[in-house]
C-alpha positions as CSV (number, residue, x, y, z in Angstrom):
1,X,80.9,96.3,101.8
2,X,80.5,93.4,99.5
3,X,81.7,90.5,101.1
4,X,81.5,88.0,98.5
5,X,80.6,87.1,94.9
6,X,78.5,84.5,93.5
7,X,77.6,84.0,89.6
8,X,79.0,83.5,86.6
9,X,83.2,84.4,85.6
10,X,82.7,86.2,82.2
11,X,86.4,87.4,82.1
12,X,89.7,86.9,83.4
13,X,93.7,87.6,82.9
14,X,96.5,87.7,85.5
15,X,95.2,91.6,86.7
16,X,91.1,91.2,86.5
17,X,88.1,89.0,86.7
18,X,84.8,89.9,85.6
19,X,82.1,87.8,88.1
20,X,78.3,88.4,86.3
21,X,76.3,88.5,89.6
22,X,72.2,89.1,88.2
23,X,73.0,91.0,84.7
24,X,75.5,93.1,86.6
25,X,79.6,92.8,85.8
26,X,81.6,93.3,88.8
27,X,85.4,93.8,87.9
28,X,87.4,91.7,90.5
29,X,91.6,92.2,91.6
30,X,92.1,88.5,92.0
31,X,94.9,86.7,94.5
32,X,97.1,84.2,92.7
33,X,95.6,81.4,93.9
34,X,92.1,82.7,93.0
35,X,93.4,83.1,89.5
36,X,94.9,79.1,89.4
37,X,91.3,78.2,91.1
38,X,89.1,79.6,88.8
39,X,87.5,77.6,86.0
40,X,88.9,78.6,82.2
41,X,85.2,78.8,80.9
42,X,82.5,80.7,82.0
43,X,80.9,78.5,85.0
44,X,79.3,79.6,88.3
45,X,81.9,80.5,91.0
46,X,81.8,82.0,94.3
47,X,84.7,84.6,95.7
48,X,84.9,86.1,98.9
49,X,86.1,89.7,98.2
50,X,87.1,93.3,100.0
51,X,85.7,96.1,98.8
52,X,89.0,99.5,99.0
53,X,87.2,102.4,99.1
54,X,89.3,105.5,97.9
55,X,88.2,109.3,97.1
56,X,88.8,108.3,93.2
57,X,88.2,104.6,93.2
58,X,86.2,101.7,94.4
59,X,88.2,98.5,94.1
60,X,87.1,94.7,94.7
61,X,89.6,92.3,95.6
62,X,89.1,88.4,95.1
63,X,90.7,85.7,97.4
64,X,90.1,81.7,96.8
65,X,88.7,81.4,100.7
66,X,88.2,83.4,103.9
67,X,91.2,82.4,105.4
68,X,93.5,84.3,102.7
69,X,90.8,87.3,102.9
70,X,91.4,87.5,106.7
71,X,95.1,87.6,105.8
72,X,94.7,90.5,103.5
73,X,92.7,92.4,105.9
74,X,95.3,92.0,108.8
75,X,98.0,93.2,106.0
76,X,96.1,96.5,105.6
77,X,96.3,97.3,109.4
78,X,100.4,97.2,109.0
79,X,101.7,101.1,108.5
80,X,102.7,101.4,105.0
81,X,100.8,98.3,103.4
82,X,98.8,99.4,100.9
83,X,96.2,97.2,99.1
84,X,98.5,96.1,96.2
85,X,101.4,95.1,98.4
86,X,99.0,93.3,100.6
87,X,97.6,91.5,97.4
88,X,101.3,90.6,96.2
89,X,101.7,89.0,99.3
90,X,99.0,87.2,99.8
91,X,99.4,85.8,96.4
92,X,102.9,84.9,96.5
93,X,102.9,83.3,100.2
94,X,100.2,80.9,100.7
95,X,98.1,81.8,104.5
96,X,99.9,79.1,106.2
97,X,103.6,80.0,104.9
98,X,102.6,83.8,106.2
99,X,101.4,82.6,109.3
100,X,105.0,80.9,109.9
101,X,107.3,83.3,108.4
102,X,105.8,85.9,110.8
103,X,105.8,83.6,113.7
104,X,109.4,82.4,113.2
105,X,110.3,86.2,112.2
106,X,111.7,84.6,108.9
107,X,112.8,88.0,107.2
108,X,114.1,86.2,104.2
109,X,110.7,84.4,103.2
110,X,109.1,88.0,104.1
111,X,111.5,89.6,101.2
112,X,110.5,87.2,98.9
113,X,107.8,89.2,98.4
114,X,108.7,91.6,95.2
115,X,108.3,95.2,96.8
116,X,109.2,93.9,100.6
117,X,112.5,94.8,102.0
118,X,114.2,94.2,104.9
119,X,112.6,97.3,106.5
120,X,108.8,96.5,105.7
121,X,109.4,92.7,106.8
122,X,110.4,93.6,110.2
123,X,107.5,95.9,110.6
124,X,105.3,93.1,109.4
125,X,106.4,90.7,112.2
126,X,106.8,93.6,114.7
127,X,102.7,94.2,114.2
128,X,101.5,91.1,112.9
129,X,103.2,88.8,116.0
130,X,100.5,86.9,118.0
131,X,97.6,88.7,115.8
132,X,97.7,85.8,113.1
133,X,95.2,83.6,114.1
134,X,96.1,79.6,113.9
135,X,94.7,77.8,111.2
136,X,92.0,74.5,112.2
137,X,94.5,71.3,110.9
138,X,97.4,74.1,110.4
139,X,99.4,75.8,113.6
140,X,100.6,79.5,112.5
141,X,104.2,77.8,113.8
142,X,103.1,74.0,113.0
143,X,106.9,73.7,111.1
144,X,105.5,70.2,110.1
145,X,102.7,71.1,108.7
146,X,104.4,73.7,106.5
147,X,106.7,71.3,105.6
148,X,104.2,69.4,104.2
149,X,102.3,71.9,102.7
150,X,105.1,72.5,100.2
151,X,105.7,69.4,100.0
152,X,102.7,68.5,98.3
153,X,102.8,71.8,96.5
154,X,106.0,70.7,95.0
155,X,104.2,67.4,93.5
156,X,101.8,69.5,91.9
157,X,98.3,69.9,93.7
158,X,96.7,73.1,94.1
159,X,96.6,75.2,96.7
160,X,92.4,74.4,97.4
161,X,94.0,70.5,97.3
162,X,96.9,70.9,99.9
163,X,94.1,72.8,102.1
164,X,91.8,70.2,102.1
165,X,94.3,66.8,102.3
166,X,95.8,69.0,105.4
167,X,92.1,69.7,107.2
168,X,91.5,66.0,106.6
169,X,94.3,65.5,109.0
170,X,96.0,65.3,111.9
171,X,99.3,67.1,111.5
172,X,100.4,66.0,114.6
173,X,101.4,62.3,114.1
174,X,104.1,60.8,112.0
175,X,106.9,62.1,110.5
176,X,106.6,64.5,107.3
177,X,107.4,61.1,105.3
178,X,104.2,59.4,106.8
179,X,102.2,62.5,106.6
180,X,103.0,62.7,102.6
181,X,101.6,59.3,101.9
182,X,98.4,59.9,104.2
183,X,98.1,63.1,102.0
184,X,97.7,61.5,98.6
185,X,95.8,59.0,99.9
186,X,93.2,61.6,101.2
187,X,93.9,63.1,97.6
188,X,93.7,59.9,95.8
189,X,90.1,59.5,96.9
190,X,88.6,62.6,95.6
């Protein structure tokens, strides 16, 4: 299994990445977030991958940090999740807003998720209850900290932002107001 990729991003579009690893071209699935991540021209980067394994395919899936691959991973243990519909949710709800949408058993953020109906999101929180683990600076049902995660979202940082403005703190004082403004301070610094 390869568990992650380190070299040099020769291609890239919304379906694949091409990571140059030693002379070799290894053809990446990449997350969402990966894809907003990733530098436009062809630097060094580092992606933490799973390797599907199928009697007519190998394919490589890319994901921004270990926390979203652990996600994808714990998707492909559900009955009937495949690795494109874990991929698709993964990439359209960030770790933390999974991690609460299956802890509060919030069906309608679960069908947000193009391909997940009512059905498969009850069969997500039915196996996936109290096997998420909690986040460090983020509680799988810290409401406040979600709160807060969009709410910077919503002003326009990145995802790899939010994540580190959010470890930098603790969630657990303040009001979401208060919390904001220690946010992009944190932010304002780097």
């Amino acid at each position: 299994m390869i568990g992650h990729l380190e070299g040099y991003l020769t291609y890239r579009d919304e379906e694949w990445v091409v990571i140059d690893v030693g002379g070799v071209g290894y053809e990446v699935r990449p997350s969402r977030s990966l894809i907003q991540e990733l530098p436009s021209g062809k630097e060094k980067v580092k992606i933490f991958t799973h390797t599907y394994v199928r009697e007519d395919s190998w394919t490589i899936f890319g994901f921004t940090d270990r926390a979203e691959l652990n996600s994808f991973r714990l998707l492909l243990r559900v009955s009937g999740i495949g690795p494109a519909a874990a991929l698709e949710i993964v990439s359209t709800l960030p770790v933390e807003e999974l991690h609460r949408a299956i802890a509060d058993e919030d069906l309608e953020q679960l069908c947000r998720v193009n391909g997940i109906g009512k059905k498969t999101a009850q069969r997500l929180v039915f196996e996936l209850r109290g096997k998420l683990p909690e986040r460090e600076g983020v509680g799988a049902s810290d409401s406040t900290s979600g709160e807060l995660y969009t709410a910077l979202e919503a002003l326009g940082y990145s995802r790899n932002e939010v994540r580190r403005a959010i470890s930098a703190m603790d969630t657990k004082q303040g009001d979401l107001s208060e919390q904001v403004r220690k946010a992009l301070q944190i932010l304002g610094r780097d």
